[in-house]
C-alpha positions in Angstrom: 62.7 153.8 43.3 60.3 154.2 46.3 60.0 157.7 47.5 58.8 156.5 51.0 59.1 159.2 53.9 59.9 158.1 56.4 60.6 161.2 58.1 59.9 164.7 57.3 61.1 168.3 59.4 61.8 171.7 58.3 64.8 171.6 56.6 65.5 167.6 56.3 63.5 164.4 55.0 64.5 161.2 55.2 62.9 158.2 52.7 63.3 154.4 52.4 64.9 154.0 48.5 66.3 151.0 46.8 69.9 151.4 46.4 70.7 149.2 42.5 74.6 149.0 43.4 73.6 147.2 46.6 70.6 145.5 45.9 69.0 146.6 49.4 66.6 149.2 50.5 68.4 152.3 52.0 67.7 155.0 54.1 68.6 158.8 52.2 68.5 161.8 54.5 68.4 165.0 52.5 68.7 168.4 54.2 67.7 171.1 51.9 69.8 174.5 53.2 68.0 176.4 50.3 65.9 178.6 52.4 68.4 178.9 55.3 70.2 182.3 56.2 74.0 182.2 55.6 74.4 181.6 59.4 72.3 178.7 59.6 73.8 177.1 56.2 77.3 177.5 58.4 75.8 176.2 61.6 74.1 173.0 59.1 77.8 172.7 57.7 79.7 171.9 60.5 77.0 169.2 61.9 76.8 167.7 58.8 80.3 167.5 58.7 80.5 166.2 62.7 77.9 163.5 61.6 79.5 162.2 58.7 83.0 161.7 61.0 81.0 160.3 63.4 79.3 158.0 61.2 82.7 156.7 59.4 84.2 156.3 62.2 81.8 154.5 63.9 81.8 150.8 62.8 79.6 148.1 65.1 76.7 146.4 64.1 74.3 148.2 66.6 75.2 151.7 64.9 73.6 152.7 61.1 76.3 152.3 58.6 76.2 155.4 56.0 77.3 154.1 52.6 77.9 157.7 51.0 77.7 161.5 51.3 77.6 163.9 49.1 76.2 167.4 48.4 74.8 169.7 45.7 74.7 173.5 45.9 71.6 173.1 48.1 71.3 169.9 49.6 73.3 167.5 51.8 72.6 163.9 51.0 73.5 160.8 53.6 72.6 157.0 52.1 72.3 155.2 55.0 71.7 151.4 56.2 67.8 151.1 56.1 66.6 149.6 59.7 63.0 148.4 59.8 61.2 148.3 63.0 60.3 152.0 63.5 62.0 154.9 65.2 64.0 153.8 68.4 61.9 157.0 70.5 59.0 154.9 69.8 60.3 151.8 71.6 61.8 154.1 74.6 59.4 156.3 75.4 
């Protein structure tokens, strides 16, 4: 239970927790669609959904594994593979 951010924008977080099934940190990326209008919710849908496909279908040891999704009335949650090191923008720019 760590409640790290590791990074935080308008309508997604995402945090460093410990996942207890896995015994290994994870990376969770909530997006809250609370405050979003009904077209935005729609538009946040589908590249939620485009992610997710990606993400299961994409299998190499270079790419983030996600573990799970799921959702709640409001929220989209992704447990991902935690990667230490930073963000990859800071190492390319």
């Amino acid at each position: 239970p760590y409640n790290i951010v590791l990074k935080q924008g308008k309508f997604a977080c995402v945090f460093k927790a410990f996942d207890r099934f896995r015994k290994r940190d994870v990376a969770v990326k909530s997006i809250n669609c609370s405050t979003m209008s009904s077209a935005h919710k729609t538009m946040v849908q589908e590249t939620v959904a485009a992610e997710i496909a990606a993400l299961q279908a994409l299998k190499h040891p270079h790419i983030v594994e996600m573990f799970i999704a799921f959702n709640t009335a409001v929220e989209y949650h992704l447990i991902l593979e935690y990667c230490s090191g930073g963000n990859l923008l800071d190492y390319v720019v």
